[in-house]
VEXMI-552635 format. One record per residue: x, y, z of N, C-alpha, C in turn. Coordinates in steps of 0.001 Angstrom, whole numbers, plus 500000, padded with zeros to 6 digits. Atoms other than C-alpha are relative to their C-alpha. Example, Ala and Ser with C-alpha at 12.3 -4.5 7.8 and 13.67 -1.06 7.14 Angstrom:
500890498810500000512300495500507800500900501200500000/499180498810499940513670498940507140499230501090500730/
***
This chain:
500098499385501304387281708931694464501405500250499468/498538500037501105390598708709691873499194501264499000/500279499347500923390784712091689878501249500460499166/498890499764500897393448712608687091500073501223500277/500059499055500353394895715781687106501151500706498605/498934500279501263396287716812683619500512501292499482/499548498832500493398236719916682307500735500052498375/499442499798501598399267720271678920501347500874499823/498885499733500056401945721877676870500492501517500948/499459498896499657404265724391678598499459500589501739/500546499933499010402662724037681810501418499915501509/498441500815499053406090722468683228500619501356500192/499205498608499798407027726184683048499462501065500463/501131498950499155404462727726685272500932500448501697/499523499222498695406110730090687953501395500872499179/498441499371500382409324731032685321498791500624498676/501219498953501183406524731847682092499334500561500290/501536499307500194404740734759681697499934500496501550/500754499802499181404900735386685263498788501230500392/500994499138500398402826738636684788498512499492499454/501092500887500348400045736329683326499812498613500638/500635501344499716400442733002684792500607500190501382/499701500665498783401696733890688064501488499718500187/498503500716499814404935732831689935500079498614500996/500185501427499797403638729657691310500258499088499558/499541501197501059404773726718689887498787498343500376/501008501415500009403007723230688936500746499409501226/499776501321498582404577721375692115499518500850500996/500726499010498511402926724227694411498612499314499615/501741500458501007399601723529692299500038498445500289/499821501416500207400294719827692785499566499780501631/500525500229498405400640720297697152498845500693500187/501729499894499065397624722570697661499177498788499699/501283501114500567395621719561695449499914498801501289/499644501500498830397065716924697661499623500132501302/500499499550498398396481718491700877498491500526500013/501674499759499591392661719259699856499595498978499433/500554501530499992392180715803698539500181499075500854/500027500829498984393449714273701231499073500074501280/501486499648499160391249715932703629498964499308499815/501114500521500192388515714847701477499534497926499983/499795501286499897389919711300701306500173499401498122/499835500447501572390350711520697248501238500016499769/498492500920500538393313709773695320500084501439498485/499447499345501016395369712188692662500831499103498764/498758500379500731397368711072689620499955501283499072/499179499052500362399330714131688295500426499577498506/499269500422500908400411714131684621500092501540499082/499495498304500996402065717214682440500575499403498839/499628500504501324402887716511679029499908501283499185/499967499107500982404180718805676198499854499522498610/500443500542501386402454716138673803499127499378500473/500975500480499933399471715686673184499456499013499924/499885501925499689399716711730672362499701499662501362/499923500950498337400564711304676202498772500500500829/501194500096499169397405712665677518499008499857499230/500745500782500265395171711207675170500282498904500585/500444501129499633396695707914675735499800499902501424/500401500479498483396537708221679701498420500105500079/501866499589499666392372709436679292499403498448499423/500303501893500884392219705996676860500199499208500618/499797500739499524393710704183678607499973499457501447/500149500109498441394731703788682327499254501264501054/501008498669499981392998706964683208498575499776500239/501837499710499802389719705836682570499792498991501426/500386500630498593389986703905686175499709501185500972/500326498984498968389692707444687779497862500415499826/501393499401499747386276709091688596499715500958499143/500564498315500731386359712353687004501955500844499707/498667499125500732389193714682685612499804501618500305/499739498664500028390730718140686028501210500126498680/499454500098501188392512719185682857500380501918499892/499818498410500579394413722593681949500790499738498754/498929499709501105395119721936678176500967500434499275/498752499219500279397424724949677694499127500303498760/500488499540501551397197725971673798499415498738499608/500725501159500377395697722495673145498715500380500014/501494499425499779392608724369674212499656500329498750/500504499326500762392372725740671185499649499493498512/499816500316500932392990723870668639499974498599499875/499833501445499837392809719985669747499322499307499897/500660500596500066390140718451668479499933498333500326/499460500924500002391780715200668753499570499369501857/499840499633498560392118716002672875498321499999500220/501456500178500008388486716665672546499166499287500074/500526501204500756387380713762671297500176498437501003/499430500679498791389421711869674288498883500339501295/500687499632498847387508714028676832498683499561499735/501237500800500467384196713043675275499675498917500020/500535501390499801385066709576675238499940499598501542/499920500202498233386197709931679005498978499664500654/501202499745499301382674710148679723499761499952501360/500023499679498910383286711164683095500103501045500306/499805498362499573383056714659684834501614500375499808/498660499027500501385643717242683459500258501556500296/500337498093500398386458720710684651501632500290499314/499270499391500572388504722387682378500498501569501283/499534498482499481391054725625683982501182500219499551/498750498923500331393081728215682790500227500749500877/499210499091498429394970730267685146499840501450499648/500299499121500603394551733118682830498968499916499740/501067499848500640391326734769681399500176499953498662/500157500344501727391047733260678299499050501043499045/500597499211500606388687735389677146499798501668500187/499725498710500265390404738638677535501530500165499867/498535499799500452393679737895675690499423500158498818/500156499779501530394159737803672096498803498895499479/501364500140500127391182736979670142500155498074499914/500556501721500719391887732839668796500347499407501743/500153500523498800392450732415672634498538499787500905/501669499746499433388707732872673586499300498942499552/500784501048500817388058730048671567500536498204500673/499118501405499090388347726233673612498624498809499560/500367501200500198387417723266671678500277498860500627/500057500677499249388299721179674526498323500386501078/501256499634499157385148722851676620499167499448499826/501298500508500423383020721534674776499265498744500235/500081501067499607383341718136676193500307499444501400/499926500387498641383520719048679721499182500463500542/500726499295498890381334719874682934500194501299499684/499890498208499943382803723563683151501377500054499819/498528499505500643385287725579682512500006501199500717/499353498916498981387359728010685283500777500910499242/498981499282500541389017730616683899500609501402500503/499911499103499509390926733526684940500469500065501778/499942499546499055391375733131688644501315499583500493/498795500577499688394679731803688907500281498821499863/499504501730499638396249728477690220498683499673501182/501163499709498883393103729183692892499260498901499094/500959500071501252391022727852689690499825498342499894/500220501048499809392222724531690257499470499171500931/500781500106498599391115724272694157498346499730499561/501564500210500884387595725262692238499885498713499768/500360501500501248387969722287689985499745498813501156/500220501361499461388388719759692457499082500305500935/500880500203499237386035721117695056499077499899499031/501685500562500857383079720927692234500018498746499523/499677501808500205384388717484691490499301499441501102/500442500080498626384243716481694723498620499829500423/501624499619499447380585717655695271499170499257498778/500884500086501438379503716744691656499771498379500042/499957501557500324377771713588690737500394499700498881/499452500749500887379120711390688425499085500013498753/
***
């Protein structure tokens, strides 16, 4: 099983932003737990962070769609990306959406994720933990 895993804008700055909200973990910690519980399972990763939204549409369009299923933490794209949306929809393959934060106990236009709408589920709140979630319900989930 090949599963993209994709982070959006400002993500590249997870362990120095916000740590009070996002934590002092960084995306290359988030990157080895994945690797070391997909490998266990015998599943293939491709990693991609982008602070534009172009580059992870075209990887879901394009070479992307050779994976199985997707993990995705849009960032503020969540909110507002219909575009991104519209990608995950065409993906038509299993999607869990995660935020590391509880989205829906910050400020109010954060509660709102027009990317969700075009995935399996959506983790929110439990950390960088949130992504472990994602890929074990991948993992288990049928296609």
């Amino acid at each position: 099983m090949k599963i993209l895993v994709l982070n959006g804008p400002n993500l590249d700055l997870l362990g120095e932003r916000e740590p009070e909200i996002y934590g002092r973990e960084t995306l290359a910690h988030v990157q080895q737990m994945l690797e070391a519980r997909a490998q266990e399972a015998g599943a293939e990763l491709e990693f991609m962070q982008s602070n534009h939204e172009g580059a992870l549409i075209d990887l879901l369009n394009g070479s992307g769609r050779a994976a199985d299923a997707a993990i995705i933490n849009p960032g503020a794209l969540t909110h507002y990306s219909f575009a991104l949306r519209d990608a995950l929809a065409a993906f038509g393959k299993p999607v869990v959406e995660v935020h590391i934060s509880n989205i829906f106990s910050r400020e109010d236009w954060r509660s709102n994720s027009v990317t969700g709408a075009a995935v399996r589920g959506v983790i929110s709140g439990l950390g960088v933990e949130g992504y472990l979630l994602a890929l074990e319900a991948l993992l288990k989930m049928p296609a």
